[in-house]
FIDRENLUM-843342 format. One record per residue: residue in three letters; x, y, z of N, C-alpha, C, O in turn. Coordinates in steps of 0.05 Angstrom, whole numbers, plus 5000, padded with zeros to 4 digits. Layout:
ALAXYZXYZXYZXYZ...
***
This chain:
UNK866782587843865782687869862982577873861182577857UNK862882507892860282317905858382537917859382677934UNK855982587913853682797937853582577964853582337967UNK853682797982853182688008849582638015848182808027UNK848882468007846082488012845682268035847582128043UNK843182258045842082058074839381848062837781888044UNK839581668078837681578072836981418090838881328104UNK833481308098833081298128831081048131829281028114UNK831180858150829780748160828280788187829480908205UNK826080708192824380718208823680468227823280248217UNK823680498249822580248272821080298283820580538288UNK819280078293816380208307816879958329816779728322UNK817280078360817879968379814779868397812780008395UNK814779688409811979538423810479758430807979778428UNK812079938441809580188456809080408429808980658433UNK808880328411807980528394810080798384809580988370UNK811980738394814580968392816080978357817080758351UNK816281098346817981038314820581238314820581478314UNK823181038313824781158311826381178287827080958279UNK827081358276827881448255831481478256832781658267UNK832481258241835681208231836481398204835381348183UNK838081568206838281708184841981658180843481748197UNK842981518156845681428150846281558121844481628106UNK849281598113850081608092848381328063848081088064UNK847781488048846481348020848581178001848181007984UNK850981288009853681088000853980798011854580778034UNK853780608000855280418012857980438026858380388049UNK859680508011861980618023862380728054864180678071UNK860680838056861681088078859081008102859681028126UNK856580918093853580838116854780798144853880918164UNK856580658146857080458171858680658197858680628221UNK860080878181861181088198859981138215859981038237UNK857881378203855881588216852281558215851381468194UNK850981598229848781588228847581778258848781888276UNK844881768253843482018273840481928278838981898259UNK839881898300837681758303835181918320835981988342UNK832981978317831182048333827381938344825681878328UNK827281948366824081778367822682008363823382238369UNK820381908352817181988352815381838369815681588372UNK813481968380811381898399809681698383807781568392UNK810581688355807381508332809481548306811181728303UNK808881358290809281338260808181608245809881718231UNK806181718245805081898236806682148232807382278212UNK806982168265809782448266811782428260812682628248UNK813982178264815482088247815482178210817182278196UNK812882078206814082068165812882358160813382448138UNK811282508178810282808173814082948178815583078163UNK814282858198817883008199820182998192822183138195UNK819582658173822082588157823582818141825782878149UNK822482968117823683198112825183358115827183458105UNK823283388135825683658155827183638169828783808175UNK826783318180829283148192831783098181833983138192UNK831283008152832982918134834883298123837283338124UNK833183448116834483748115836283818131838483888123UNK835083808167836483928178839683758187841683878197UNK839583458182841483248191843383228170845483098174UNK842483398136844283298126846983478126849083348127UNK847183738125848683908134851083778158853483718157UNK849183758176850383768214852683438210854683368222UNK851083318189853282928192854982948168856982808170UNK854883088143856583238126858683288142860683138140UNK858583508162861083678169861583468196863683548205UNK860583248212861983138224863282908209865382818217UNK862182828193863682638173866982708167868982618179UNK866882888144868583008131870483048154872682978145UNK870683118179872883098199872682888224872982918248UNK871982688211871682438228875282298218876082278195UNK876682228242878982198228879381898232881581808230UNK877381748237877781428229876181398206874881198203UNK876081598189875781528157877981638142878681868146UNK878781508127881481598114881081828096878981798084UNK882382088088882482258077881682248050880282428042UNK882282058034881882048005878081997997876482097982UNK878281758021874681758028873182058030871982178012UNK873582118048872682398054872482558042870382678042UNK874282618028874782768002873282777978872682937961UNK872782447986871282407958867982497952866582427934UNK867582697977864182637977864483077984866183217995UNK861783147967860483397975857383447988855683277985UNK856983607997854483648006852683727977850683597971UNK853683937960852583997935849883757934848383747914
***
């Protein structure tokens, strides 16, 4: 059994904006699902990564797991634990 964990990249757009990509940490499974949000500055961005990453991993867990263009055995294979 695989943990469902995230893991995230950051962009910093011409006007100063940083947007934050948060995807499955599997190779396997990344390309499915992901969840994305801007910040006004880099700063607020990596101050809210945390709690970003807390509150996203729950909410893409449970849309994952019933996403039905991933095959069952995949799905299966992964916990939030």
């Amino acid at each position: 059994m695989e943990i469902f964990n995230l893991i995230y990249d950051i962009r910093i757009e011409n006007d100063g904006k940083s947007i934050i990509c948060l995807r499955p940490e599997n190779e396997m499974i990344n390309e499915y699902i992901a969840t994305y949000r801007t910040y006004d500055n880099i700063t607020l961005a990596q101050t809210s990564l945390v709690g970003y990453i807390e509150e996203m991993r729950p909410l893409l867990y449970h849309d994952f797991v019933n996403m039905e263009n991933v095959p069952i055995d995949i799905r299966n294979n992964f916990t939030l634990n």
